[in-house]
PyMOL Python script that loads the backbone (N, CA, C, O; Angstrom):
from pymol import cmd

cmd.read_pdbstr("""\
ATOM      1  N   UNK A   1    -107.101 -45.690 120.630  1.00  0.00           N
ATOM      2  CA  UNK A   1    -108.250 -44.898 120.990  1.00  0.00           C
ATOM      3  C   UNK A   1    -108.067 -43.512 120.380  1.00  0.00           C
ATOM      4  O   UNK A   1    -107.046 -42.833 120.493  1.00  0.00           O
ATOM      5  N   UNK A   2    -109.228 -43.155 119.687  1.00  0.00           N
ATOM      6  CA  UNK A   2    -109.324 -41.468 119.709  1.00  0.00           C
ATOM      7  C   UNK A   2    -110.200 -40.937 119.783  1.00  0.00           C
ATOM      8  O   UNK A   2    -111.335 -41.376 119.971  1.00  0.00           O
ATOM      9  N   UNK A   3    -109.816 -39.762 119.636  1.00  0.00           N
ATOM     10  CA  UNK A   3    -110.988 -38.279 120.475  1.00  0.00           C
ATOM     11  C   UNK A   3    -111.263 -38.066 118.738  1.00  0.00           C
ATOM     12  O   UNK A   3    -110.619 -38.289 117.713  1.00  0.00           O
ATOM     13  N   UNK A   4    -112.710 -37.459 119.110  1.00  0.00           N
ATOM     14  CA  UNK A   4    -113.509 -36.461 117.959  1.00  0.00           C
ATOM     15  C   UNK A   4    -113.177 -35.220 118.126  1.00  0.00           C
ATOM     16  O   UNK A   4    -113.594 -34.751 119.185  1.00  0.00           O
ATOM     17  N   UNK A   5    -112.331 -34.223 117.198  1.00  0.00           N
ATOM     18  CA  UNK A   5    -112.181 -32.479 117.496  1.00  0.00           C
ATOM     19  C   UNK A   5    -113.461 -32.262 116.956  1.00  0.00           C
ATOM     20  O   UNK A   5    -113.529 -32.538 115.759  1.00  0.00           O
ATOM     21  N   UNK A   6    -114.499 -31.849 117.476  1.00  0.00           N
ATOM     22  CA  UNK A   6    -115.921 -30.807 117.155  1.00  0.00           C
ATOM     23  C   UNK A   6    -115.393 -30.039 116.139  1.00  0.00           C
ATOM     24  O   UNK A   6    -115.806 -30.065 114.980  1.00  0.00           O
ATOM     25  N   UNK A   7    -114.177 -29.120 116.688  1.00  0.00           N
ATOM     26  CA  UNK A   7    -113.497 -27.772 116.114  1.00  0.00           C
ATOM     27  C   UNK A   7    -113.165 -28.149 114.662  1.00  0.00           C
ATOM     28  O   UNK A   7    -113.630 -27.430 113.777  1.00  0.00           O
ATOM     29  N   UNK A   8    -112.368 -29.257 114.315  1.00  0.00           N
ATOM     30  CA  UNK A   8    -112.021 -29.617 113.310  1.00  0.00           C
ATOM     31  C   UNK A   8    -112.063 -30.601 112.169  1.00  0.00           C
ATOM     32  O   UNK A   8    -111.307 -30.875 111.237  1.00  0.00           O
ATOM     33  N   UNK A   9    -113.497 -31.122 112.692  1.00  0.00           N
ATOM     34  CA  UNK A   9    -113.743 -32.438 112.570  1.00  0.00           C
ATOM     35  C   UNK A   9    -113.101 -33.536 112.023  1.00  0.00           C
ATOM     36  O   UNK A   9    -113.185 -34.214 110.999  1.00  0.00           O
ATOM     37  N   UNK A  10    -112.326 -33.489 113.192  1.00  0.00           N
ATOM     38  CA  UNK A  10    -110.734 -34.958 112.894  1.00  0.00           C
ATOM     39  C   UNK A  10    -111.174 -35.620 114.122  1.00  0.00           C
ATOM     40  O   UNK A  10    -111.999 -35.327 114.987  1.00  0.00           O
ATOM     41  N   UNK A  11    -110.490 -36.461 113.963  1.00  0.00           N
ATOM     42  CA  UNK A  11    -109.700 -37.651 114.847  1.00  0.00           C
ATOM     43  C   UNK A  11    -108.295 -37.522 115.601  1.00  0.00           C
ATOM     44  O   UNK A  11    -107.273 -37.186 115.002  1.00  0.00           O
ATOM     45  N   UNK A  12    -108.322 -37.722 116.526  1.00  0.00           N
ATOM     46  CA  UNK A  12    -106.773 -37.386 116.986  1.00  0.00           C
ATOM     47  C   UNK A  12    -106.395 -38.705 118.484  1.00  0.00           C
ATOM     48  O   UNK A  12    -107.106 -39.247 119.329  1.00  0.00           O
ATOM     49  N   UNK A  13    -105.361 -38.735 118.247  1.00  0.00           N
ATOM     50  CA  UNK A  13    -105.092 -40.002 119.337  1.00  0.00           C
ATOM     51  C   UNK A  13    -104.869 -39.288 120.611  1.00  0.00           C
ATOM     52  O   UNK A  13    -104.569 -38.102 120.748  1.00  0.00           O
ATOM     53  N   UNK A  14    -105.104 -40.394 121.741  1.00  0.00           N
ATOM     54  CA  UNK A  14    -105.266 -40.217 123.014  1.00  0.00           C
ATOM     55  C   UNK A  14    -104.768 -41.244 123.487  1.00  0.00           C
ATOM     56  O   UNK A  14    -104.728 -42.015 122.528  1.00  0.00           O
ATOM     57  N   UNK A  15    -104.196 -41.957 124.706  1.00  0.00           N
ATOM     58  CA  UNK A  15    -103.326 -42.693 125.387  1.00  0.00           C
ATOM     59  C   UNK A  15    -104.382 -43.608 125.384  1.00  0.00           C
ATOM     60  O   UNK A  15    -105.572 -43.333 125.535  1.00  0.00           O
ATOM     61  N   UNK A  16    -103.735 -45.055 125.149  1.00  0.00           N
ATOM     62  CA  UNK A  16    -104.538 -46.577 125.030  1.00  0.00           C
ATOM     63  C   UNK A  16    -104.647 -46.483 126.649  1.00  0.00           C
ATOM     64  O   UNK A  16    -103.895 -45.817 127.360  1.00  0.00           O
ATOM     65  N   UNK A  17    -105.878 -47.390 127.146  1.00  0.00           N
ATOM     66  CA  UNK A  17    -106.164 -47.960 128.433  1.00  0.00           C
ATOM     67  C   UNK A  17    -106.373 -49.568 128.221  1.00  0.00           C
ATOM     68  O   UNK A  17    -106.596 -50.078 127.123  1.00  0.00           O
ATOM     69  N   UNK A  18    -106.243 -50.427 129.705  1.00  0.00           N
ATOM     70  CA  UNK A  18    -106.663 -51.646 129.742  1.00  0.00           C
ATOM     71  C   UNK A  18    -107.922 -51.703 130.602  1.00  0.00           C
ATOM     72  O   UNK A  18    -108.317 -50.995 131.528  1.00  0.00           O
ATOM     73  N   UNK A  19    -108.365 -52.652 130.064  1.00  0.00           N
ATOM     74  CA  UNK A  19    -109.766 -53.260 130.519  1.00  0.00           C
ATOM     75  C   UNK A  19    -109.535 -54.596 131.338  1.00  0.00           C
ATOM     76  O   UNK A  19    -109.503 -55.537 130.546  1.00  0.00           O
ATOM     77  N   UNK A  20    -109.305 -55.144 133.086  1.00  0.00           N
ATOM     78  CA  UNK A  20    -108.698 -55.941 133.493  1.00  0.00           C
ATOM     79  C   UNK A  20    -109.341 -57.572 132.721  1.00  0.00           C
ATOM     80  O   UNK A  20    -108.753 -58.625 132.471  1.00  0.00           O
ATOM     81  N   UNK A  21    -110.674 -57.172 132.542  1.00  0.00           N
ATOM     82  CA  UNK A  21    -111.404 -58.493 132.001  1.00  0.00           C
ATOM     83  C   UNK A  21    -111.939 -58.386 130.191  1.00  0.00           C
ATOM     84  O   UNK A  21    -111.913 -57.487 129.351  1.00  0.00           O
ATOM     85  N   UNK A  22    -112.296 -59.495 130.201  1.00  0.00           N
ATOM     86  CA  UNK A  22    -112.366 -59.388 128.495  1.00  0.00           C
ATOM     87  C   UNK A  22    -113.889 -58.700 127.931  1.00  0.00           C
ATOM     88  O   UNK A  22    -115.024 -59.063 128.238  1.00  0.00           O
ATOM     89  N   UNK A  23    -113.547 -57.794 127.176  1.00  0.00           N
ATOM     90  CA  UNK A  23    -114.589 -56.700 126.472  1.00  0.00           C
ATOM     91  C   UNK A  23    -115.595 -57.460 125.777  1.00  0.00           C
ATOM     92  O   UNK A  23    -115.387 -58.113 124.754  1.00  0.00           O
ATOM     93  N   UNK A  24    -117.101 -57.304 126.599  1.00  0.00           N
ATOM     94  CA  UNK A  24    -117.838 -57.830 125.892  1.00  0.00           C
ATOM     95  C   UNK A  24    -118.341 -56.745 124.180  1.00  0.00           C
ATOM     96  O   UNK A  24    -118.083 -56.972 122.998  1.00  0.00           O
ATOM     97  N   UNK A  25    -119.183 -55.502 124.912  1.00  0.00           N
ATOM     98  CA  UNK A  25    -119.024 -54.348 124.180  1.00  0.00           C
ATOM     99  C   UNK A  25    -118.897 -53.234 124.684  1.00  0.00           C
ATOM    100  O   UNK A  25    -119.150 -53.118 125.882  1.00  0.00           O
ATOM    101  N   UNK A  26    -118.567 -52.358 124.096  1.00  0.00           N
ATOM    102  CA  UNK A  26    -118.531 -50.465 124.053  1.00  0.00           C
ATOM    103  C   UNK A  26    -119.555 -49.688 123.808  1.00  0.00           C
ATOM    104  O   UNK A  26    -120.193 -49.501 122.773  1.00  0.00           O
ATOM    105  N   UNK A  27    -119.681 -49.096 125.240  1.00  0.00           N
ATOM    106  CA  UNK A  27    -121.303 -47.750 124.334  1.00  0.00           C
ATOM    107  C   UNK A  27    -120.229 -46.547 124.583  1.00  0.00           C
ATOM    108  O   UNK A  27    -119.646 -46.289 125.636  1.00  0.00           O
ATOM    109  N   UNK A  28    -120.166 -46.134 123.799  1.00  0.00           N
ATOM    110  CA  UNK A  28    -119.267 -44.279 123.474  1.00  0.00           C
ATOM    111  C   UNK A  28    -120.811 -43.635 123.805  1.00  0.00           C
ATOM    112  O   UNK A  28    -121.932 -43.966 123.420  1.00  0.00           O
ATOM    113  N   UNK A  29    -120.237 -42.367 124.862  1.00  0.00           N
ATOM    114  CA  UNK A  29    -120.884 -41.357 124.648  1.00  0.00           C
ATOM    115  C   UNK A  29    -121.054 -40.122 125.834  1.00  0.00           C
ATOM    116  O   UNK A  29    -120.910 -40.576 126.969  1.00  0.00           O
ATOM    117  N   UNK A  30    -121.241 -39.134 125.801  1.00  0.00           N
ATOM    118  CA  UNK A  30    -120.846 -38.522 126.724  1.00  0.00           C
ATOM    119  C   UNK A  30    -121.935 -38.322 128.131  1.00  0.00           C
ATOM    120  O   UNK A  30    -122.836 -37.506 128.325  1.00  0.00           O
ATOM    121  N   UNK A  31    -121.443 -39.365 128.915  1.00  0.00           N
ATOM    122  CA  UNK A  31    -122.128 -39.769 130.321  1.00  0.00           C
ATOM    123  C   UNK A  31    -122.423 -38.695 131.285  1.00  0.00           C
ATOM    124  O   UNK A  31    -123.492 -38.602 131.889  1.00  0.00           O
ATOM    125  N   UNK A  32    -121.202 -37.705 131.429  1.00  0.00           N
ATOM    126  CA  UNK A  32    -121.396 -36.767 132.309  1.00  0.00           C
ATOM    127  C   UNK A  32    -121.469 -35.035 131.472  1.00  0.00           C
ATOM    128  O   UNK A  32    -120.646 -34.122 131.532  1.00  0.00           O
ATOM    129  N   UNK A  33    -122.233 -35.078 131.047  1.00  0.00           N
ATOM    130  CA  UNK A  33    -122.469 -33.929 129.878  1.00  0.00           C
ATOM    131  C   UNK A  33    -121.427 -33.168 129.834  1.00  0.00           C
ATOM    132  O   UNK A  33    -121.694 -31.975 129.982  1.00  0.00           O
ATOM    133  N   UNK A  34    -120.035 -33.489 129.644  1.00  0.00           N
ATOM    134  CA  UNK A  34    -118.671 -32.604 129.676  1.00  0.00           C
ATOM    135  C   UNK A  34    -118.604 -32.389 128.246  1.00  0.00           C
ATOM    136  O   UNK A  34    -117.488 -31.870 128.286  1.00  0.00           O
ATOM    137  N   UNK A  35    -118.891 -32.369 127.030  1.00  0.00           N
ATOM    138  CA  UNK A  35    -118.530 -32.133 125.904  1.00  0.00           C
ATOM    139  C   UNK A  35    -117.395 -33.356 125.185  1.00  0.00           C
ATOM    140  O   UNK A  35    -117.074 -33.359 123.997  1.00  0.00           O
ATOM    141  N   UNK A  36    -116.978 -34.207 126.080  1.00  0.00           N
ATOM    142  CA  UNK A  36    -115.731 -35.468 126.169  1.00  0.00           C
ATOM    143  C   UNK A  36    -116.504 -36.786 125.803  1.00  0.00           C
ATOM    144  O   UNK A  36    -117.584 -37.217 126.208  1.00  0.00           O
ATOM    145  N   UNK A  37    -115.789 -37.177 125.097  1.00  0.00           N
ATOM    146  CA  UNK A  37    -116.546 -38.740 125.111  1.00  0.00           C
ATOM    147  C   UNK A  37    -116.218 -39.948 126.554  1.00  0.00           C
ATOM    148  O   UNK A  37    -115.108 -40.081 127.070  1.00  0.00           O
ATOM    149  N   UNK A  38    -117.057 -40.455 126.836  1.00  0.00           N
ATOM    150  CA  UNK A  38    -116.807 -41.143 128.057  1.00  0.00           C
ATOM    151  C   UNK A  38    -117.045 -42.580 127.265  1.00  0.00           C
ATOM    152  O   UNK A  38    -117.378 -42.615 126.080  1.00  0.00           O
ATOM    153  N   UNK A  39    -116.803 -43.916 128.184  1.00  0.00           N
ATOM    154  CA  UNK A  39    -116.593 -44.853 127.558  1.00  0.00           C
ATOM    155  C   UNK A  39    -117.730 -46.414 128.618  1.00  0.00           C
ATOM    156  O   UNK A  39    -117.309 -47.276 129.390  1.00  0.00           O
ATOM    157  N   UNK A  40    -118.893 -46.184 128.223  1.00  0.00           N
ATOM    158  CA  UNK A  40    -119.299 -47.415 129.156  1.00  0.00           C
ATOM    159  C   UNK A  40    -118.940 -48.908 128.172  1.00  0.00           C
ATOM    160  O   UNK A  40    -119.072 -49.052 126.957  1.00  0.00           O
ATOM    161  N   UNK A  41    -118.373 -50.058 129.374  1.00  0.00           N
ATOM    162  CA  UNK A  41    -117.310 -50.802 128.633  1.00  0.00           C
ATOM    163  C   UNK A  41    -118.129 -52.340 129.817  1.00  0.00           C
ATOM    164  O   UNK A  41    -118.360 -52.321 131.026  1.00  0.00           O
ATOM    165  N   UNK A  42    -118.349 -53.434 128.820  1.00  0.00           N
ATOM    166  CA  UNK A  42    -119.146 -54.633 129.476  1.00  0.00           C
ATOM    167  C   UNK A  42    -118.753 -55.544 129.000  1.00  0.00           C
ATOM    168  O   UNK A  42    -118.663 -55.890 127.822  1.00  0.00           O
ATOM    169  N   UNK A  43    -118.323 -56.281 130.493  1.00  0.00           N
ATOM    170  CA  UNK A  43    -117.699 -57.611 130.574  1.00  0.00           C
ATOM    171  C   UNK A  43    -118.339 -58.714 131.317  1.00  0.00           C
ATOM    172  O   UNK A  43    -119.014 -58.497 132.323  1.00  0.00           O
ATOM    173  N   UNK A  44    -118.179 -59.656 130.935  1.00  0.00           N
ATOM    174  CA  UNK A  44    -119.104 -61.405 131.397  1.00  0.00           C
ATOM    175  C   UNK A  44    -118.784 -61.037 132.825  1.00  0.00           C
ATOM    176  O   UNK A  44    -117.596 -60.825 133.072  1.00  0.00           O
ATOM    177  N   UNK A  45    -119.660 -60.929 133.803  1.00  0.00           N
ATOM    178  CA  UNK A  45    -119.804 -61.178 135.074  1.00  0.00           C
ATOM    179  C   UNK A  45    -118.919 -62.818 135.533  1.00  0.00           C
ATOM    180  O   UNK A  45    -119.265 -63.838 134.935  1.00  0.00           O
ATOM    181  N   UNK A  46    -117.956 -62.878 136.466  1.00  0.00           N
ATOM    182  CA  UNK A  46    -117.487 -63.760 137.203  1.00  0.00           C
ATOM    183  C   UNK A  46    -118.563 -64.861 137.954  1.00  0.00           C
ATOM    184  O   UNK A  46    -118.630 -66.090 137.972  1.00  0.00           O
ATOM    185  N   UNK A  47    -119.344 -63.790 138.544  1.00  0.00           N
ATOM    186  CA  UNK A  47    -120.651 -63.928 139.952  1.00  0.00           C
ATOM    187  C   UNK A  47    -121.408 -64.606 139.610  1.00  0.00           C
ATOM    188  O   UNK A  47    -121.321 -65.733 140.097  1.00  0.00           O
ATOM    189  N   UNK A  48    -122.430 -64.393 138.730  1.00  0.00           N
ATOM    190  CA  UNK A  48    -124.053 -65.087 138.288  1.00  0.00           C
ATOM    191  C   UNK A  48    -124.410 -65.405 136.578  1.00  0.00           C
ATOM    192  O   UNK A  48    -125.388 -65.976 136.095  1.00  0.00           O
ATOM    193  N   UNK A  49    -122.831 -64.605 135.688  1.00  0.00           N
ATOM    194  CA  UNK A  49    -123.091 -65.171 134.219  1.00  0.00           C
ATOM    195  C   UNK A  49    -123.927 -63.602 133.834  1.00  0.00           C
ATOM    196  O   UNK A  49    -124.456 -63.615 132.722  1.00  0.00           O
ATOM    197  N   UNK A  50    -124.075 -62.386 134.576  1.00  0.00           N
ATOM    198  CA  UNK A  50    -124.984 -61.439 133.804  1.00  0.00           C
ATOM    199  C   UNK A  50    -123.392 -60.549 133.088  1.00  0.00           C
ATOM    200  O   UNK A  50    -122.344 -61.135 132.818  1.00  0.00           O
ATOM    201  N   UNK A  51    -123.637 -59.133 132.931  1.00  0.00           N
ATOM    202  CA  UNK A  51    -122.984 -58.536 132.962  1.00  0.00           C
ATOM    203  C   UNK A  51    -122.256 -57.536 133.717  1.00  0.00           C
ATOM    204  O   UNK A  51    -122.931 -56.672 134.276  1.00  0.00           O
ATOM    205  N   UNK A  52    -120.879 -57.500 133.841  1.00  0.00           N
ATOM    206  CA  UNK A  52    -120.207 -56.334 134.382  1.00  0.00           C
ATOM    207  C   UNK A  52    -120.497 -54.887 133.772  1.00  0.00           C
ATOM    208  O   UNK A  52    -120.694 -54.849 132.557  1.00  0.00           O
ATOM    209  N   UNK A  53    -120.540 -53.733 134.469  1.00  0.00           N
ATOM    210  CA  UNK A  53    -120.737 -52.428 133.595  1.00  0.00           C
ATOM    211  C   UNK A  53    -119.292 -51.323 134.466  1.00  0.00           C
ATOM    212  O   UNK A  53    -119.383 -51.169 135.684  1.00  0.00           O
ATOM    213  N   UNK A  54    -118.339 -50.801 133.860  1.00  0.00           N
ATOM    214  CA  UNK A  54    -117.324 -50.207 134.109  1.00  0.00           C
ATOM    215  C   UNK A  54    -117.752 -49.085 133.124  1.00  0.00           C
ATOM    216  O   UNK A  54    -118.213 -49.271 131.997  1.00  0.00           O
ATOM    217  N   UNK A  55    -117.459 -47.541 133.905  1.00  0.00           N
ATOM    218  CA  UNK A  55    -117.762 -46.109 133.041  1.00  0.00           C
ATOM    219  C   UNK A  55    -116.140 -45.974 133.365  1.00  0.00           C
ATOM    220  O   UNK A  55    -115.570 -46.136 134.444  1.00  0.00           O
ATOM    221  N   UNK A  56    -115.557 -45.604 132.001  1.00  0.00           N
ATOM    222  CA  UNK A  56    -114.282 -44.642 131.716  1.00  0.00           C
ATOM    223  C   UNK A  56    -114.657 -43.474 131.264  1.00  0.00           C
ATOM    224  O   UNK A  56    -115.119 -43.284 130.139  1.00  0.00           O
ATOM    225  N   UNK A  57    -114.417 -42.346 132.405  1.00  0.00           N
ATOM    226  CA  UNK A  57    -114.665 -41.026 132.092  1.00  0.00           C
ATOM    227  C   UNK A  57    -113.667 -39.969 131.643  1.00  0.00           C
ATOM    228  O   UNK A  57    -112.735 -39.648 132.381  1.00  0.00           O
ATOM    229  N   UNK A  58    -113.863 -39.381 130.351  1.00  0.00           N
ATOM    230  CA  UNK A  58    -112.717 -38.614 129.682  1.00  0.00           C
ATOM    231  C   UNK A  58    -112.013 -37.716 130.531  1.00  0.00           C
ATOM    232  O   UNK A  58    -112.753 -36.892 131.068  1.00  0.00           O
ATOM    233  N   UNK A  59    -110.533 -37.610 130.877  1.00  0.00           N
ATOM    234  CA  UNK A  59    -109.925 -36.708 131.725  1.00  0.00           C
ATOM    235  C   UNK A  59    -109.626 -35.389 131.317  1.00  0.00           C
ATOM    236  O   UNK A  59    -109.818 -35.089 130.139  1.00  0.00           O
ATOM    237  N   UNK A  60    -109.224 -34.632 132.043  1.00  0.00           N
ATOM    238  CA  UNK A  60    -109.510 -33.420 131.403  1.00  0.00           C
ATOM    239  C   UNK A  60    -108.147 -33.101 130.316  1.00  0.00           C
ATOM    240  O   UNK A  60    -108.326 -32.013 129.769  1.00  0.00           O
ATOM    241  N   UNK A  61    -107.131 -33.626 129.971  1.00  0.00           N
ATOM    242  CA  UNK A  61    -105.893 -33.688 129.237  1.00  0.00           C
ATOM    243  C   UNK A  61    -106.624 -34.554 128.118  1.00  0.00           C
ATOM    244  O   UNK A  61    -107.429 -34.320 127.216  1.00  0.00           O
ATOM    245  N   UNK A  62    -105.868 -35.809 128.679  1.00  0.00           N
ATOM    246  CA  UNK A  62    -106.262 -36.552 127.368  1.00  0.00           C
ATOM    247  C   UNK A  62    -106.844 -38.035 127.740  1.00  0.00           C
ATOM    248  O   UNK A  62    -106.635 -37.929 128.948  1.00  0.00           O
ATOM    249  N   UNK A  63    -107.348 -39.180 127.624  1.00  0.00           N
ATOM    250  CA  UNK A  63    -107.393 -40.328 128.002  1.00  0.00           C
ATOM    251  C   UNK A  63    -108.297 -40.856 129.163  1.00  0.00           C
ATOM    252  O   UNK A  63    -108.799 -39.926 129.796  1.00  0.00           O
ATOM    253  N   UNK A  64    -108.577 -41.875 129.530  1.00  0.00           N
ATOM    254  CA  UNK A  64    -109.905 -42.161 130.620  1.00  0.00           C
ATOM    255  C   UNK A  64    -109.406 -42.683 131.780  1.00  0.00           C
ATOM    256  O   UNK A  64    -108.214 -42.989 131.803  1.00  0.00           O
ATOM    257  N   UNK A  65    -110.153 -42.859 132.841  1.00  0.00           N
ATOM    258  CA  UNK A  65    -109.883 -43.047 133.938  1.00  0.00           C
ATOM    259  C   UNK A  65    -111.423 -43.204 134.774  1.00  0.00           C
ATOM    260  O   UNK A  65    -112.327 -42.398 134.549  1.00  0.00           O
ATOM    261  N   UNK A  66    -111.616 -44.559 135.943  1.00  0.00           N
ATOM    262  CA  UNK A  66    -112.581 -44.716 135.937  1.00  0.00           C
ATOM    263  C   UNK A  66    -112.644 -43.744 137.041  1.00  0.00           C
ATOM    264  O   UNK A  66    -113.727 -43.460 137.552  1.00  0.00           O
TER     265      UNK A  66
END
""", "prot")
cmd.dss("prot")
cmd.show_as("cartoon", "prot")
cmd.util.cbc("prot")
cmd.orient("prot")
């Protein structure tokens, strides 16, 4: 995983996370208007066959946390 520097326009790494179920897809983008990228992340529902929706929100160091 990495972060976008605005400041410098690089790439820079940030601590990998797990996802307990298997990744359908990824919407990047910043959910809670912090300037951070946040991570909405969708997996095959167990229950009825729709989809799961899990938000990983950027911490204030480095890396997500729901």
């Amino acid at each position: 995983m990495t972060f976008y520097q605005l400041d410098s326009f690089s790439f820079t790494p940030s601590d990998p996370f797990k996802h307990p179920k298997k990744i359908v897809n990824v919407v990047p983008g910043d959910f809670t208007h912090s300037g951070k990228l946040d991570l909405l992340v969708m997996s095959p529902s167990q229950v009825d066959g729709n989809l799961d929706l899990s938000v990983y929100f950027s911490r204030v160091g480095d890396g997500f946390g729901k």
